[in-house]
C-alpha positions, 0 to 999 in steps of 0.5 A: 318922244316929247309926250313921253319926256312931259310925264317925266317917264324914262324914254327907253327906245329900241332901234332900229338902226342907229338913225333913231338917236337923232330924232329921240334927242331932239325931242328934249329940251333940257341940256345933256350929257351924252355917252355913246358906246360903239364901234363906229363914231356914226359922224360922217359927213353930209354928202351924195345927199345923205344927212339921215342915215345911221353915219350921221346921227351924232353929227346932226346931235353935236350941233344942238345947243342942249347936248353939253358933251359927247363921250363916244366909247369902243371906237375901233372901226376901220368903216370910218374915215381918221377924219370922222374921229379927229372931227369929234375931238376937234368939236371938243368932244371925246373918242375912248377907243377900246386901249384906252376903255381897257386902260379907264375901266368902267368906273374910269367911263363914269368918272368921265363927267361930273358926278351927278350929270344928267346924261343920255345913253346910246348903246350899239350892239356893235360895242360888243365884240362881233364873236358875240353878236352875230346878228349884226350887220356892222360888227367889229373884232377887238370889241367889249365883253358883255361884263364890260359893257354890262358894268360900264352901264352900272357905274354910270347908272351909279353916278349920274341922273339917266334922263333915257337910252337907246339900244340899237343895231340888231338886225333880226334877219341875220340873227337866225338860229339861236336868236343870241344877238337879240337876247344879248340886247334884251339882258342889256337893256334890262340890267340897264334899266334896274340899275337906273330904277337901283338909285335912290334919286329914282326912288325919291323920283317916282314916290314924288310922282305918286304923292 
């Protein structure tokens, strides 16, 4: 990762669970926003000796001194304690549970941070609703429509600086038969990414590089 962040490449990382977002943020230095859609906080304690599962990952990330904020959206889940989710908002960072996503709208998401934030984006599938991603071993009922998921990507490509994303949660072996889980992930990332590639910053970005 750090390789990849010195050639001033985009990091677009494909999971895996959702253990990876840990260690692709620690590869960079500069200070990130960061917007995190799912059904799950995945900030659970470190106890029993787990401190690296696919629970932990943000918890480990809220205590880097380069993560400016953390805006966690579509959390619903009945697989996570009340304590995980007051434990984010007491770190002065913010939980959109899906009211509230509804009540915002995509470019209410976006309108969250400054315009022209440097962000990192991590998407789990399981922000979908779980009628739509059926390889996913983690899904939750009451969750985003794909056009919810895909404009909320699009408002906040439009309105701040991407320095990279993940997508993660897939699980192949239970996404037997149509491959739909897959293809859902796969139509996201790439919509993402031409949105991203879309801005005029990027443009001017990657014309410098050439030059």
């Amino acid at each position: 990762m750090r390789g990849i962040i010195a050639r001033g490449a985009l990091p677009v990382v494909l999971g895996g669970d959702h253990s990876i977002t840990y260690p692709v943020f620690r590869a960079f230095d500069e200070k990130l926003h960061i917007i995190h859609f799912d059904a799950h906080t995945d900030y659970a304690p470190f106890e029993h000796d787990l401190m690296h599962t696919n629970s932990q990952a943000f918890r480990h990330i809220a205590g880097f001194a380069n993560m400016l904020s953390l805006t966690q959206v579509g959390i619903r889940s009945l697989r996570h304690s009340a304590d995980q989710v007051e434990d984010v908002i007491i770190s002065g960072n913010r939980v959109i549970n899906m009211g509230e996503f509804r009540r915002l709208g995509p470019a209410g998401i976006a309108e969250l941070l400054p315009k022209g934030s440097r962000v990192y984006v991590s998407i789990d599938v399981d922000a979908l609703d779980m009628s739509l991603v059926p390889g996913c071993v983690s899904a939750e009922p009451n969750g985003m429509t794909y056009p919810e998921l895909r404009d909320s990507l699009k408002a906040i490509a439009e309105r701040h600086d991407i320095a990279g994303f993940d997508f993660v949660e897939v699980n192949p072996p239970l996404d037997v038969g149509t491959g739909v889980t897959a293809y859902i992930g796969a139509l996201t990332v790439i919509e993402f990414l031409g949105h991203i590639c879309a801005q005029p910053h990027w443009k001017t970005r990657r014309l410098a590089r050439a030059a």
